[in-house]
Structures are given as C-alpha cells and as structure tokens.
N, CA, C and O atoms as a Maestro MAE file, in Angstrom:
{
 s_m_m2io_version
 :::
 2.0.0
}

f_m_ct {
 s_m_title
 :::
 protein
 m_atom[300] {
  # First column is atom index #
  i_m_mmod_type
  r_m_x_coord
  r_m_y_coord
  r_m_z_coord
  i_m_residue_number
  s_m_chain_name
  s_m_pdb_residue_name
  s_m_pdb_atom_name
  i_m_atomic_number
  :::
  1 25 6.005 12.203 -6.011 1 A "UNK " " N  " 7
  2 3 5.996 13.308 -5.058 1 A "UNK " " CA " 6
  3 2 7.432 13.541 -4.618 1 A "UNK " " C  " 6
  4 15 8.025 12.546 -4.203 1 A "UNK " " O  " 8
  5 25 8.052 14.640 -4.641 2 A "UNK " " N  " 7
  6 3 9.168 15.088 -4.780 2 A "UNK " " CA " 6
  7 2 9.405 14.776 -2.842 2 A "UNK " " C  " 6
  8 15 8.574 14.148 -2.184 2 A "UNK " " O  " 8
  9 25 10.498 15.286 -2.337 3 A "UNK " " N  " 7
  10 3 10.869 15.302 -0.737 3 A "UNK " " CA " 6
  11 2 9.993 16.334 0.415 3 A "UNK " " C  " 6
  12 15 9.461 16.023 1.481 3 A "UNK " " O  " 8
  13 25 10.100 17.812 -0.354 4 A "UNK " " N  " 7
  14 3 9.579 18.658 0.098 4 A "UNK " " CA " 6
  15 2 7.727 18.509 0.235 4 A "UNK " " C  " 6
  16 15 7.074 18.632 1.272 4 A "UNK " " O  " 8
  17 25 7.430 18.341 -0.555 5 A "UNK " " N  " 7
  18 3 6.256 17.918 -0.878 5 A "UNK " " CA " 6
  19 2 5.385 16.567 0.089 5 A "UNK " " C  " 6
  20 15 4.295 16.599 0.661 5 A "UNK " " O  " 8
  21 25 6.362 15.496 -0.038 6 A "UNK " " N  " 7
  22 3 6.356 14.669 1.289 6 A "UNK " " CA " 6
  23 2 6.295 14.477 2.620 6 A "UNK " " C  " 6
  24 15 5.839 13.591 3.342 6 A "UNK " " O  " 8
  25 25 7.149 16.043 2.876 7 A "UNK " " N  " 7
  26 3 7.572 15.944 3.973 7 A "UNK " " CA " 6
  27 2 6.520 16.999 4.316 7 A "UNK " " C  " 6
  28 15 6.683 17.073 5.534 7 A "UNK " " O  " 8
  29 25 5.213 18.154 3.917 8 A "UNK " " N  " 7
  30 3 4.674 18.936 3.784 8 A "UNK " " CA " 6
  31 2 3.379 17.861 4.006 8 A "UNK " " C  " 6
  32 15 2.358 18.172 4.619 8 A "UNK " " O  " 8
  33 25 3.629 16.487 3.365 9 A "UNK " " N  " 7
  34 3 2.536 15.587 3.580 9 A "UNK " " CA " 6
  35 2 2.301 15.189 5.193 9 A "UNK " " C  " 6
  36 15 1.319 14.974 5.904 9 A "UNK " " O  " 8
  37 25 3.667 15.212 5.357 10 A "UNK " " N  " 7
  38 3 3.734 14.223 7.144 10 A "UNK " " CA " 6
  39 2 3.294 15.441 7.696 10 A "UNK " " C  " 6
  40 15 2.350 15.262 8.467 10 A "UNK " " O  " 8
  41 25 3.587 16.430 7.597 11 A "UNK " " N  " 7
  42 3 3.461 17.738 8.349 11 A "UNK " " CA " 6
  43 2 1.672 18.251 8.193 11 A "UNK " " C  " 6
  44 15 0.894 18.271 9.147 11 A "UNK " " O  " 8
  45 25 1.437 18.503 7.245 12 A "UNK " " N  " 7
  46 3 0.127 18.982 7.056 12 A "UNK " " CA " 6
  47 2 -0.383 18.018 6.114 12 A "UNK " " C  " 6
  48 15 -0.245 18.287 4.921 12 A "UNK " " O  " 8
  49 25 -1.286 16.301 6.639 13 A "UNK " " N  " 7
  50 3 -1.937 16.071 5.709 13 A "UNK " " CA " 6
  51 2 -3.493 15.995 5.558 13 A "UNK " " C  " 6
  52 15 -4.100 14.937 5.393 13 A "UNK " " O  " 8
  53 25 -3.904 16.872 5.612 14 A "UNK " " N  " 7
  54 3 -5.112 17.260 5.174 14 A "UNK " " CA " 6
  55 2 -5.130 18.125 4.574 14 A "UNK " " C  " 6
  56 15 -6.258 18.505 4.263 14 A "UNK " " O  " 8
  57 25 -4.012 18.895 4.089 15 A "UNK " " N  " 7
  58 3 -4.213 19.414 2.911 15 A "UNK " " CA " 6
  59 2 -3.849 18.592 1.745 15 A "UNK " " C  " 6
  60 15 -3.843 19.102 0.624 15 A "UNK " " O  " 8
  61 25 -3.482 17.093 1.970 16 A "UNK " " N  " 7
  62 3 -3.388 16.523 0.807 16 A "UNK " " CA " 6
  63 2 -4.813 15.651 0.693 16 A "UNK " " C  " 6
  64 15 -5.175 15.230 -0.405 16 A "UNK " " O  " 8
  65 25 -5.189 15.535 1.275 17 A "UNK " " N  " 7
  66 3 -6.241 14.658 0.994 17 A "UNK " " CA " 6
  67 2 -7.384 14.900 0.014 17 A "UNK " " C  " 6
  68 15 -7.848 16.040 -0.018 17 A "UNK " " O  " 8
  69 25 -7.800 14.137 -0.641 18 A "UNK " " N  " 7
  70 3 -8.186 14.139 -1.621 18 A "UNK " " CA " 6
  71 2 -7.488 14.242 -2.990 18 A "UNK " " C  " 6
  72 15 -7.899 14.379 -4.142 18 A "UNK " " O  " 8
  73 25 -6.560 14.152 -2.556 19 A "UNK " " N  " 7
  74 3 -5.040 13.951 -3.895 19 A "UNK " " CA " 6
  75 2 -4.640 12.176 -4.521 19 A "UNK " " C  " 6
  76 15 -4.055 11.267 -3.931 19 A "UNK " " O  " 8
  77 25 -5.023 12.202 -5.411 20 A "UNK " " N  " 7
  78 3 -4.901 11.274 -6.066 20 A "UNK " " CA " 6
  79 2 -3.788 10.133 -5.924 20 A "UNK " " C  " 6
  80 15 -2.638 10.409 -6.268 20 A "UNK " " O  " 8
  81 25 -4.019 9.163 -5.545 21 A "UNK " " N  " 7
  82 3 -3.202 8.089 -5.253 21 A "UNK " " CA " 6
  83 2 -2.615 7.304 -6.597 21 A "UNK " " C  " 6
  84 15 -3.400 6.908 -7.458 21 A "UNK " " O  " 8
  85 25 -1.625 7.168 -6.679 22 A "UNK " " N  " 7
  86 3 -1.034 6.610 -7.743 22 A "UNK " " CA " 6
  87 2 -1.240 4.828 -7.931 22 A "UNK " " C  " 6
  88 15 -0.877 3.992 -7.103 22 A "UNK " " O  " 8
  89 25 -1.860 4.576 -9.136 23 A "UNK " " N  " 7
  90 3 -2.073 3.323 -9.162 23 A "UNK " " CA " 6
  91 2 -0.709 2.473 -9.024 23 A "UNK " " C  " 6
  92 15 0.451 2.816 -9.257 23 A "UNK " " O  " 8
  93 25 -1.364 0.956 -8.459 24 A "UNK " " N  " 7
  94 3 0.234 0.283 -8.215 24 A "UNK " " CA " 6
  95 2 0.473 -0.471 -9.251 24 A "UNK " " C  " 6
  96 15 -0.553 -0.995 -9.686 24 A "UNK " " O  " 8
  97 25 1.625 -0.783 -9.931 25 A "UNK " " N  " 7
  98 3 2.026 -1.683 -11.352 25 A "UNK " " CA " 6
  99 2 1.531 -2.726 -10.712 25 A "UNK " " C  " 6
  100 15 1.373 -2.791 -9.493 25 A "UNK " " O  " 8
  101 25 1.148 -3.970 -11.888 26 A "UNK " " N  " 7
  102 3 0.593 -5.140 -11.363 26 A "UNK " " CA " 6
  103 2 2.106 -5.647 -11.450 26 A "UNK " " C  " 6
  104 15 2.922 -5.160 -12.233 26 A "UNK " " O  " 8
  105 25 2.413 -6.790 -10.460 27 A "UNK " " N  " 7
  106 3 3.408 -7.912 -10.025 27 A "UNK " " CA " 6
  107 2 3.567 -9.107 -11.309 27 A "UNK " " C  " 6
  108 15 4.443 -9.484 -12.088 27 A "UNK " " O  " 8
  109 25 2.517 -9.341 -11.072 28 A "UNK " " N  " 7
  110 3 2.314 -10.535 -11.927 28 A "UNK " " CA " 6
  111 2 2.091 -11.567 -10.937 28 A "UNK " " C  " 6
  112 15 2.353 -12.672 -11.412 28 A "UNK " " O  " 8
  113 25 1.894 -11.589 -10.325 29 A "UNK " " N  " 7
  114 3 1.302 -12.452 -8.790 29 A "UNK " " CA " 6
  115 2 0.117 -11.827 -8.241 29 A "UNK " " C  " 6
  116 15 -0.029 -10.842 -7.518 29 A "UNK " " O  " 8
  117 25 -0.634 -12.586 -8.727 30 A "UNK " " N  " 7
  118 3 -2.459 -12.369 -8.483 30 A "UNK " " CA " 6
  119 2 -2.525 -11.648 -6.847 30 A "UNK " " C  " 6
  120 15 -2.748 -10.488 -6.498 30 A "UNK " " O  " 8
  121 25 -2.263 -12.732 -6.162 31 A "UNK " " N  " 7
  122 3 -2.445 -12.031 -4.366 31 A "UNK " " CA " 6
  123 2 -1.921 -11.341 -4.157 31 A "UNK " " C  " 6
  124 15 -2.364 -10.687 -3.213 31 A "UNK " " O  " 8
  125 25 -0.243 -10.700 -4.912 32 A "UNK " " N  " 7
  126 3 0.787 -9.831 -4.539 32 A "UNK " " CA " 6
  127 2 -0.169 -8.296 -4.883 32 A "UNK " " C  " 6
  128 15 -0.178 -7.372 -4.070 32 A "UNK " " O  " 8
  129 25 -0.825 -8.249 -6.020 33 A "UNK " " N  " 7
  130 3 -1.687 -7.435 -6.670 33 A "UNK " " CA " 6
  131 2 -2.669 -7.045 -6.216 33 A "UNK " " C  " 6
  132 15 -3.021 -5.868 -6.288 33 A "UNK " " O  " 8
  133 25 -3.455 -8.153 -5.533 34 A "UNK " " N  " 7
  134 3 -4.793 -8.158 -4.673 34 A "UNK " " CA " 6
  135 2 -4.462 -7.432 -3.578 34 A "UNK " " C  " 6
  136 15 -5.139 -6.414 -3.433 34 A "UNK " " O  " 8
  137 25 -3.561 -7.658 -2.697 35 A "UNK " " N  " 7
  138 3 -2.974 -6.541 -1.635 35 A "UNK " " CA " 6
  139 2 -2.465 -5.503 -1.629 35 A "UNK " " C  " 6
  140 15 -2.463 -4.760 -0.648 35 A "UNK " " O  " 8
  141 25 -1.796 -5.184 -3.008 36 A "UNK " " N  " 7
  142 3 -1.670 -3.938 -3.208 36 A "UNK " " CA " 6
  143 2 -2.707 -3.077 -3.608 36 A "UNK " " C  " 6
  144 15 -2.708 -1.875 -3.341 36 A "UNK " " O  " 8
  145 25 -3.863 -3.830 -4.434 37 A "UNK " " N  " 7
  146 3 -5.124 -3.037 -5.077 37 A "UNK " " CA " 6
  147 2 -6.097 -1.979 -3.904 37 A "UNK " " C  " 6
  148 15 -6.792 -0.999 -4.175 37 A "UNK " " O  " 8
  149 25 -5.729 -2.829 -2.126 38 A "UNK " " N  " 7
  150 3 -6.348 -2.094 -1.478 38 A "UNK " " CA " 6
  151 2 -5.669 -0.942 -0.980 38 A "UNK " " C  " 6
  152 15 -6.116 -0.554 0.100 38 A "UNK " " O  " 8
  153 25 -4.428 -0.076 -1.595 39 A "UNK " " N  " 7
  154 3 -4.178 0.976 -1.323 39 A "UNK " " CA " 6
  155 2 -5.005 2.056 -1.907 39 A "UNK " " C  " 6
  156 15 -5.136 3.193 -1.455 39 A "UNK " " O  " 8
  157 25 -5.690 1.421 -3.257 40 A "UNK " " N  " 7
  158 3 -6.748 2.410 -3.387 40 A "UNK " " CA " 6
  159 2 -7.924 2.881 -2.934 40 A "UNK " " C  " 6
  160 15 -8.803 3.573 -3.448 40 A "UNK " " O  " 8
  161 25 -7.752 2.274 -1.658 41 A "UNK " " N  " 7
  162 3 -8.936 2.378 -0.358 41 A "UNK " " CA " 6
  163 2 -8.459 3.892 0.609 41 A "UNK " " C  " 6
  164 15 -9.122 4.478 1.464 41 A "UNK " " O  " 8
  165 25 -7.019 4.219 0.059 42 A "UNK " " N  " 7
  166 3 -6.384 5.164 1.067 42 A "UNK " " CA " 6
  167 2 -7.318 6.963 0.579 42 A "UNK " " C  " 6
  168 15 -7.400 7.910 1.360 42 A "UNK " " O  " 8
  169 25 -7.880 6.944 -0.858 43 A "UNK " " N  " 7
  170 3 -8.494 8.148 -1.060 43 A "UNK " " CA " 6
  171 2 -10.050 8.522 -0.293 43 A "UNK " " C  " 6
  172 15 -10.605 9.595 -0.060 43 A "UNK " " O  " 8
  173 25 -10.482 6.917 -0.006 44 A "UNK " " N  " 7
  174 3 -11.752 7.226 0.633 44 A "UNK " " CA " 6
  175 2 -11.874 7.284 1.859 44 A "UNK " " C  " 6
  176 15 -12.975 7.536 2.349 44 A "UNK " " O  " 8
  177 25 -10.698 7.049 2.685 45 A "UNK " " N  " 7
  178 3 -10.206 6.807 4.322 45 A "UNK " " CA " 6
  179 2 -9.500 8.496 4.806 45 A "UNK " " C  " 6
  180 15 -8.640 9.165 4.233 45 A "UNK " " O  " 8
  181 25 -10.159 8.730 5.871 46 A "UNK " " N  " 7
  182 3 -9.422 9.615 6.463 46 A "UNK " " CA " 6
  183 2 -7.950 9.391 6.603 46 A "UNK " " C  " 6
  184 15 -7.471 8.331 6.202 46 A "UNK " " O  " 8
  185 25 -7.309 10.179 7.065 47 A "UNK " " N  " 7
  186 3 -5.567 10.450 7.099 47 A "UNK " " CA " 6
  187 2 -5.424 9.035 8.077 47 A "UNK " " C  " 6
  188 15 -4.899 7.939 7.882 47 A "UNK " " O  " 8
  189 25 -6.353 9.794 9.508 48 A "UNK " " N  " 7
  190 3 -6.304 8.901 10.498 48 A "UNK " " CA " 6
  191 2 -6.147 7.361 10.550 48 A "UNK " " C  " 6
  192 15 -5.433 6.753 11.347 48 A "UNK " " O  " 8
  193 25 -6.940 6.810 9.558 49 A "UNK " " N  " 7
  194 3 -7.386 5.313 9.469 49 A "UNK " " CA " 6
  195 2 -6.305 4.982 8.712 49 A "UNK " " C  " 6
  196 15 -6.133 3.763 8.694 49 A "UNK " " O  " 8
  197 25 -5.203 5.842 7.835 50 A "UNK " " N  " 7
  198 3 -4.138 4.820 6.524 50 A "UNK " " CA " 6
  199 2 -3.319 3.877 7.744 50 A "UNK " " C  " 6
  200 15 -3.259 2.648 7.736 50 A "UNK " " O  " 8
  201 25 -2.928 4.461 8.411 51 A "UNK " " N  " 7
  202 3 -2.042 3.152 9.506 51 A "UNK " " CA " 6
  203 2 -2.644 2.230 9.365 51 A "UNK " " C  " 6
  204 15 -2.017 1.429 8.671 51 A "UNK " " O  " 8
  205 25 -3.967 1.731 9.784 52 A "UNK " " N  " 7
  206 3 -4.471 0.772 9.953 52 A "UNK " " CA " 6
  207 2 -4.470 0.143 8.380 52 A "UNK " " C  " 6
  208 15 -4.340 -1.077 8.287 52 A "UNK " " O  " 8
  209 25 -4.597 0.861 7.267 53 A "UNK " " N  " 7
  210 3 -4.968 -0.145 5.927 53 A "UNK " " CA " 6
  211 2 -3.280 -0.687 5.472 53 A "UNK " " C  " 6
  212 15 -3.002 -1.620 4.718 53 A "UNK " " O  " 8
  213 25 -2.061 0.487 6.401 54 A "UNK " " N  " 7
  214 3 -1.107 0.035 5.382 54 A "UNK " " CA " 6
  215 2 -0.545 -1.304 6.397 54 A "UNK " " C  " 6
  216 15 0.171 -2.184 5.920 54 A "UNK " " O  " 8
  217 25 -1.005 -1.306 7.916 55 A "UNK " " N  " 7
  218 3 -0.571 -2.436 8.255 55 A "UNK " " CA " 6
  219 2 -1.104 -3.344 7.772 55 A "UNK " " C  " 6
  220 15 -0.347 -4.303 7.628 55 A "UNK " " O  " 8
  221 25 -2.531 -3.560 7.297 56 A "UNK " " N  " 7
  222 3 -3.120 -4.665 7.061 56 A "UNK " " CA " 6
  223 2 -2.648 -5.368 5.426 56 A "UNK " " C  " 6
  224 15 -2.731 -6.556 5.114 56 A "UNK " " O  " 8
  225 25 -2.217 -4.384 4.680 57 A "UNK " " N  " 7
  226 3 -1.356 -4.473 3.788 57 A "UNK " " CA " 6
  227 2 -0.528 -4.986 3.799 57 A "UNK " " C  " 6
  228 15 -0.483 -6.130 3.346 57 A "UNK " " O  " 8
  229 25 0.362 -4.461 4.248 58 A "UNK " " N  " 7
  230 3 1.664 -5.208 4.592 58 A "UNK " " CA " 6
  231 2 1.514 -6.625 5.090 58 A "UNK " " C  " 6
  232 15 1.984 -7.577 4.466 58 A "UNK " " O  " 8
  233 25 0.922 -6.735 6.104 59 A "UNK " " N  " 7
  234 3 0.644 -8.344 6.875 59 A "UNK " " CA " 6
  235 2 0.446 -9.175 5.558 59 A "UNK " " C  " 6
  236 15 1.148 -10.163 5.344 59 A "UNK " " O  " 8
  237 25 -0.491 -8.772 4.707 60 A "UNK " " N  " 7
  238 3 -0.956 -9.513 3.589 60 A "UNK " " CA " 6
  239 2 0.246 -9.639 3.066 60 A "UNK " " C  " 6
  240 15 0.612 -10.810 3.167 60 A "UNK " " O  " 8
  241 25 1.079 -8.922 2.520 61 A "UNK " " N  " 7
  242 3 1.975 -9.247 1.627 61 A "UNK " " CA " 6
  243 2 3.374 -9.780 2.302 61 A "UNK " " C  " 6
  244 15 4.526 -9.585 1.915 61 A "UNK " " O  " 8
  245 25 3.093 -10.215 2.971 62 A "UNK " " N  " 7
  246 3 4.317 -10.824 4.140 62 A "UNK " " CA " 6
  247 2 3.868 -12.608 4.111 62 A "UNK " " C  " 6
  248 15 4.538 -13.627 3.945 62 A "UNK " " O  " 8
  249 25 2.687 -12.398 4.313 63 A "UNK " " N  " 7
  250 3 2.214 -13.799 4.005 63 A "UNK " " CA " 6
  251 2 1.899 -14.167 2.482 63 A "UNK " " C  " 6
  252 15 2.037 -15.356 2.192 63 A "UNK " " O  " 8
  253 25 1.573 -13.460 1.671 64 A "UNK " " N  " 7
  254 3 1.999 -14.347 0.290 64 A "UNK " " CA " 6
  255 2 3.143 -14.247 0.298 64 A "UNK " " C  " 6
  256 15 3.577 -15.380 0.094 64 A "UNK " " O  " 8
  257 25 4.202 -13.345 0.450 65 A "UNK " " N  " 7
  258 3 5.758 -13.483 0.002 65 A "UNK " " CA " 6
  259 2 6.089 -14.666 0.656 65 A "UNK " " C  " 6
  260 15 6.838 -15.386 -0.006 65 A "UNK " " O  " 8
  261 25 5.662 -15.227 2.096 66 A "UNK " " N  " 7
  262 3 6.155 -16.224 2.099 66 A "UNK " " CA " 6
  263 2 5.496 -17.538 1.864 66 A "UNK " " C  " 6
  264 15 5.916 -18.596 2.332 66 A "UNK " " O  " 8
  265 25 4.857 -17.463 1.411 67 A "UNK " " N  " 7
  266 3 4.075 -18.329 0.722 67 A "UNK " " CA " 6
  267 2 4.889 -18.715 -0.836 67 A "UNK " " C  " 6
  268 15 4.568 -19.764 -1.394 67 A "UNK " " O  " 8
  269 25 5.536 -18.153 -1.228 68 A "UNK " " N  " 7
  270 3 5.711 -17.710 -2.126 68 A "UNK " " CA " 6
  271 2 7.114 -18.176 -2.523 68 A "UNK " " C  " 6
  272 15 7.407 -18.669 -3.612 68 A "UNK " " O  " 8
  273 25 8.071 -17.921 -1.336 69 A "UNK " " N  " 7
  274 3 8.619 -18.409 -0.816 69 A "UNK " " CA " 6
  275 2 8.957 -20.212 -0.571 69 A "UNK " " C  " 6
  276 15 9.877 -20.946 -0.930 69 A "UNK " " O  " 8
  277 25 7.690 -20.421 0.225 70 A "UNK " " N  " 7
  278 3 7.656 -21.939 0.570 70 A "UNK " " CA " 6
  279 2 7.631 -22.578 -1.251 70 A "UNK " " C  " 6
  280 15 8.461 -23.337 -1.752 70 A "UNK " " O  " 8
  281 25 6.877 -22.202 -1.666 71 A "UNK " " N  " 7
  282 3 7.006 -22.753 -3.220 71 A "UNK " " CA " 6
  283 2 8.325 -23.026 -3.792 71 A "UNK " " C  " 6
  284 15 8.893 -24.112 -3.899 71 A "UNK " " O  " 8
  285 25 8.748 -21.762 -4.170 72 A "UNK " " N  " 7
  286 3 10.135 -21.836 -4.640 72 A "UNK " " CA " 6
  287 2 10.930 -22.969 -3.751 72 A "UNK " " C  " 6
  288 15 11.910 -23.553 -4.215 72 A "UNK " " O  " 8
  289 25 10.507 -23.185 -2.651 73 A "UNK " " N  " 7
  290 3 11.535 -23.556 -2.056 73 A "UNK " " CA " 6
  291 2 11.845 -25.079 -2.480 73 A "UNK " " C  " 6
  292 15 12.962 -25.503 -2.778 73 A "UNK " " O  " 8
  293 25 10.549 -25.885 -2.451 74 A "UNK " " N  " 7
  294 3 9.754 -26.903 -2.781 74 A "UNK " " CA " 6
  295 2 10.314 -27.375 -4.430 74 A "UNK " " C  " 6
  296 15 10.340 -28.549 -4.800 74 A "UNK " " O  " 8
  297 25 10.652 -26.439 -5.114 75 A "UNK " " N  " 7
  298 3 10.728 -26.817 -6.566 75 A "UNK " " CA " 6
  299 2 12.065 -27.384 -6.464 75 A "UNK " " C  " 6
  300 15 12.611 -27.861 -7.459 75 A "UNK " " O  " 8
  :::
 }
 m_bond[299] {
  # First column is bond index #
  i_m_from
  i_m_to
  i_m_order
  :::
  1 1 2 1
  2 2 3 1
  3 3 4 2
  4 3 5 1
  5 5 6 1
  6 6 7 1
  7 7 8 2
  8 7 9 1
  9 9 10 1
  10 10 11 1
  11 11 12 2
  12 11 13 1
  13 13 14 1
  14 14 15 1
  15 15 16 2
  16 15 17 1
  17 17 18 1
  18 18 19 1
  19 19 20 2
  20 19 21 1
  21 21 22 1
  22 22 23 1
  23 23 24 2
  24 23 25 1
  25 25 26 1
  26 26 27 1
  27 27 28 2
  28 27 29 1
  29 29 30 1
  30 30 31 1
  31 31 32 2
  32 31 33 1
  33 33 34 1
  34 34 35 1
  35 35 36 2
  36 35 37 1
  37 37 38 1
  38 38 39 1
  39 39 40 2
  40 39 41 1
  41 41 42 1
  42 42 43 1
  43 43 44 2
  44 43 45 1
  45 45 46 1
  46 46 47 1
  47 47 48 2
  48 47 49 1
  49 49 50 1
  50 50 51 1
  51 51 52 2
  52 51 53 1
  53 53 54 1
  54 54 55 1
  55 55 56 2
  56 55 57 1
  57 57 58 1
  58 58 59 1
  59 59 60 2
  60 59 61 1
  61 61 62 1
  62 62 63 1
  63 63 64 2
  64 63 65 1
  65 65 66 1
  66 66 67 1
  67 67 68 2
  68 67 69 1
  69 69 70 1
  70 70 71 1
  71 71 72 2
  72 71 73 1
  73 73 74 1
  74 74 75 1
  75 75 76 2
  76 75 77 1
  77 77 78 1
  78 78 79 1
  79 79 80 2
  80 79 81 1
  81 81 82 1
  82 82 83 1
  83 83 84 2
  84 83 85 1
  85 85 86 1
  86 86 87 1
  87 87 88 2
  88 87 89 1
  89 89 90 1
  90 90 91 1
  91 91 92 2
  92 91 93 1
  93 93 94 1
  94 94 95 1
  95 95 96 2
  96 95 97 1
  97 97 98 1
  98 98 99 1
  99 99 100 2
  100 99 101 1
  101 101 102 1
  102 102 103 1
  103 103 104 2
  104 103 105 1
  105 105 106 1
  106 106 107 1
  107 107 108 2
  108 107 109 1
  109 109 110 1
  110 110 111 1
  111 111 112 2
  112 111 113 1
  113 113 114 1
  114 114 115 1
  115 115 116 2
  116 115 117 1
  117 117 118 1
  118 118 119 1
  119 119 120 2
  120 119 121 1
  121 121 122 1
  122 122 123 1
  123 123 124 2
  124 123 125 1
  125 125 126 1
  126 126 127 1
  127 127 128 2
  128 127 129 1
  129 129 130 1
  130 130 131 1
  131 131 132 2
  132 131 133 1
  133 133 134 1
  134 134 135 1
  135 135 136 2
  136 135 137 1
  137 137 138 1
  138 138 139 1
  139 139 140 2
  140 139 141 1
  141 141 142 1
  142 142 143 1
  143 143 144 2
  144 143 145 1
  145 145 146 1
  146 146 147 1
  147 147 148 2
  148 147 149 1
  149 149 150 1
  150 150 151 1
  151 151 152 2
  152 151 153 1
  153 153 154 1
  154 154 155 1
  155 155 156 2
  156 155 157 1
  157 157 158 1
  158 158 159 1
  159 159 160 2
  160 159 161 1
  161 161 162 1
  162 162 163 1
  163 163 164 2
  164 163 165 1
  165 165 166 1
  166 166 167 1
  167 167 168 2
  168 167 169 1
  169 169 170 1
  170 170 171 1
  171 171 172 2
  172 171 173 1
  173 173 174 1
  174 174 175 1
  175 175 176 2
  176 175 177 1
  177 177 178 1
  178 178 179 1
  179 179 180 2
  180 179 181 1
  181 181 182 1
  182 182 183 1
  183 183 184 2
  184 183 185 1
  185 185 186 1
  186 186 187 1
  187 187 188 2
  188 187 189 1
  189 189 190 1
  190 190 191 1
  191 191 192 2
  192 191 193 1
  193 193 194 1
  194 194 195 1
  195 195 196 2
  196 195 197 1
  197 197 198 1
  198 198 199 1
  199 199 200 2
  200 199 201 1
  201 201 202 1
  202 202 203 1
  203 203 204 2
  204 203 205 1
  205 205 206 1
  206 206 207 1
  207 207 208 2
  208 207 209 1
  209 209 210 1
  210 210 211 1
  211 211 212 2
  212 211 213 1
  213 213 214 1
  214 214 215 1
  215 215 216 2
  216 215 217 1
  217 217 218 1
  218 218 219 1
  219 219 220 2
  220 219 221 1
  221 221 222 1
  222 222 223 1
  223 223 224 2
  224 223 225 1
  225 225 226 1
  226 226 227 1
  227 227 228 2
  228 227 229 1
  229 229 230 1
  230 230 231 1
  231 231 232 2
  232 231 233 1
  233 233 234 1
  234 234 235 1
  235 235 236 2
  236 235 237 1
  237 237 238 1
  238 238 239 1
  239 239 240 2
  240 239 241 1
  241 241 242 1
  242 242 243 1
  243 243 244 2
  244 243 245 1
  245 245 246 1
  246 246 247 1
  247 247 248 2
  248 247 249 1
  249 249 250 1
  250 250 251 1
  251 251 252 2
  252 251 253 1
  253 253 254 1
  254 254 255 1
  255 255 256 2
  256 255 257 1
  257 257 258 1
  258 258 259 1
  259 259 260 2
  260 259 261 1
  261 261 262 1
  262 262 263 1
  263 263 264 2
  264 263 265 1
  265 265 266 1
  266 266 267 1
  267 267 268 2
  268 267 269 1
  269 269 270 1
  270 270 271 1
  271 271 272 2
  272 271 273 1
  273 273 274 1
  274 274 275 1
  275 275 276 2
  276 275 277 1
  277 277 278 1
  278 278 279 1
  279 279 280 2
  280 279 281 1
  281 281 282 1
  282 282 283 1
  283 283 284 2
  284 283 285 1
  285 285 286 1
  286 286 287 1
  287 287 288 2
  288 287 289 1
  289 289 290 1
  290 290 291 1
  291 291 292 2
  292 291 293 1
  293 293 294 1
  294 294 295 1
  295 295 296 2
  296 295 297 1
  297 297 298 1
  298 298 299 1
  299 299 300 2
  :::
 }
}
C-alpha cells in the first residue's frame, strides 16, 4: 500500500475494510509465526477492535523475542 493510500486508510477506514490483508512471510521461528498468523484475524474484526489484536500481538512477540533472546544468550 503506497503512502497516499495509507494515509486515506487512517483517515477513512471503513472504506478499506474488507480489503485483503497481506499474508505474513514465515520467520522460521514457530511462536514468532504463531503471533504473527493472528493478524489474519484483522479481516474479520471491525476497524475498532485492530488496537486491541495488534497490542496483543506485539506483547506476544516481545516475549518470544525475549525468550529468544535468553537462549542465545545461554549458548
């Protein structure tokens, strides 16, 4: 999605909705993947509710990264 287009998103998004979410490349880290897989929850969620899925997202992937983290560290 280009800038204009983006910024047409923040501005008016309900006219995007129902617009196809772009799948996420897999990581190669099972849980890194697993938390990203639930952005494809964002086409069946109102506009309203994505805050809530991308924080819960994020949290997830804050805690495997450091998880992830502690490993490497360990070796």
């Amino acid at each position: 999605m280009d800038i204009e287009r983006t910024a047409e998103a923040v501005e008016l998004p309900q006219a995007f909705e129902g617009m196809a979410v772009p799948e996420p490349e897999p990581t190669g880290h099972p849980e890194v993947d697993a938390a990203l897989d639930r952005l494809r929850e964002l086409a069946d969620r109102p506009t309203g509710a994505h805050p809530d899925l991308y924080d819960g997202v994020h949290q997830r992937l804050q805690q495997v990264l450091a998880q992830i983290d502690q490993q490497d560290a360990g070796r």
